[in-house]
C-alpha positions, -999 to 999 in steps of 0.1 A, spaced: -158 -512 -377 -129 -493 -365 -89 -498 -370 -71 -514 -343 -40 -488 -337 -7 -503 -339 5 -490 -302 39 -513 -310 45 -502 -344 42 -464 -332 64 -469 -306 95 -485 -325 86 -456 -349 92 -432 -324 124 -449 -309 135 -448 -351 132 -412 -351 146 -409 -315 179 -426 -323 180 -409 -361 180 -374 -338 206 -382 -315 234 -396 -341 223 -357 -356 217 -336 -328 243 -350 -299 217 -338 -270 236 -333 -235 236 -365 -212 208 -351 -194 184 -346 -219 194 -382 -236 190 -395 -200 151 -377 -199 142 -386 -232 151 -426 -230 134 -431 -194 103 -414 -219 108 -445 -242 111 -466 -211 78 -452 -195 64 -460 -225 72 -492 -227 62 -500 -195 25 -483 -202 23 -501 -233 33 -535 -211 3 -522 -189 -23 -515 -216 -15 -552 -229 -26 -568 -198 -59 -548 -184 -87 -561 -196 -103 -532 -181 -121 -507 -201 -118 -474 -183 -83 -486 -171 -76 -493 -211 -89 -460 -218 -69 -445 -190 -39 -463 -204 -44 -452 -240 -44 -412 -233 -12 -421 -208 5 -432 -237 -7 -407 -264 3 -380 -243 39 -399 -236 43 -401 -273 31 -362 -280 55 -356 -253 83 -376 -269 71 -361 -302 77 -326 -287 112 -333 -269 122 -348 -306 111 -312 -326 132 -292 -297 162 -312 -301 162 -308 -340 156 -271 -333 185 -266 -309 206 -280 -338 190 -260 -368 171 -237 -353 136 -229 -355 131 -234 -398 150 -272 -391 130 -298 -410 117 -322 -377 135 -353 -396 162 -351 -420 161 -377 -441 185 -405 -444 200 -411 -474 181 -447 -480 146 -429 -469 156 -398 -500 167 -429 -523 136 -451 -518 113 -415 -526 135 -413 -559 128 -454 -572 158 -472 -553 193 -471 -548 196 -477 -581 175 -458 -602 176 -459 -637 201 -487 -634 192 -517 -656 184 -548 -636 212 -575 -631 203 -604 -653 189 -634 -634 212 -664 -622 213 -695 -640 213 -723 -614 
């Protein structure tokens, strides 16, 4: 049997990684503007695809909102681009995200001792 997708969970992924590249990037109103009625769009598809109990309108639904998030996937890439050029990394990574691949915070650290209560 095949694996539901997680439509929701991609798209608060993408609005993550949306919002990480505009504290880094500080895109032009315009572009901001473009790029958040995406995330909007989106929203309102996946509100859509939620509803239909149609299967060719689900279907028709589905590749309306992969392409938005390809889209959206693209317009993310450029915008790190424009900041670092072409060799940019897509996502730099946060300090907690390069902390959690290295064990924690507090790696290495011996753990507190438990409360007595």
């Amino acid at each position: 049997m095949a694996k539901t997708r997680d439509l929701r969970g991609e798209l608060t992924a993408l609005e993550e990684r949306l919002m990480q590249c505009f504290r880094r990037t500080f895109p032009s109103k315009q572009f901001r503007a473009e790029m958040m009625l995406g995330v909007i769009s989106l929203e309102l598809t996946l509100k859509q695809l939620s509803r239909t109990r149609d299967l060719g309108e689900r279907r028709k639904l589905t590749q309306e909102f992969d392409h938005g998030l390809e889209v959206m996937g693209h317009g993310i890439k450029l915008l790190w681009e424009s900041r670092w050029g072409a060799n940019a990394p897509q996502e730099p990574q946060t300090p907690e995200a390069k902390a959690a691949q290295m064990g924690g915070l507090f790696a290495g650290v011996a753990p507190s001792p438990p409360v007595a209560g």
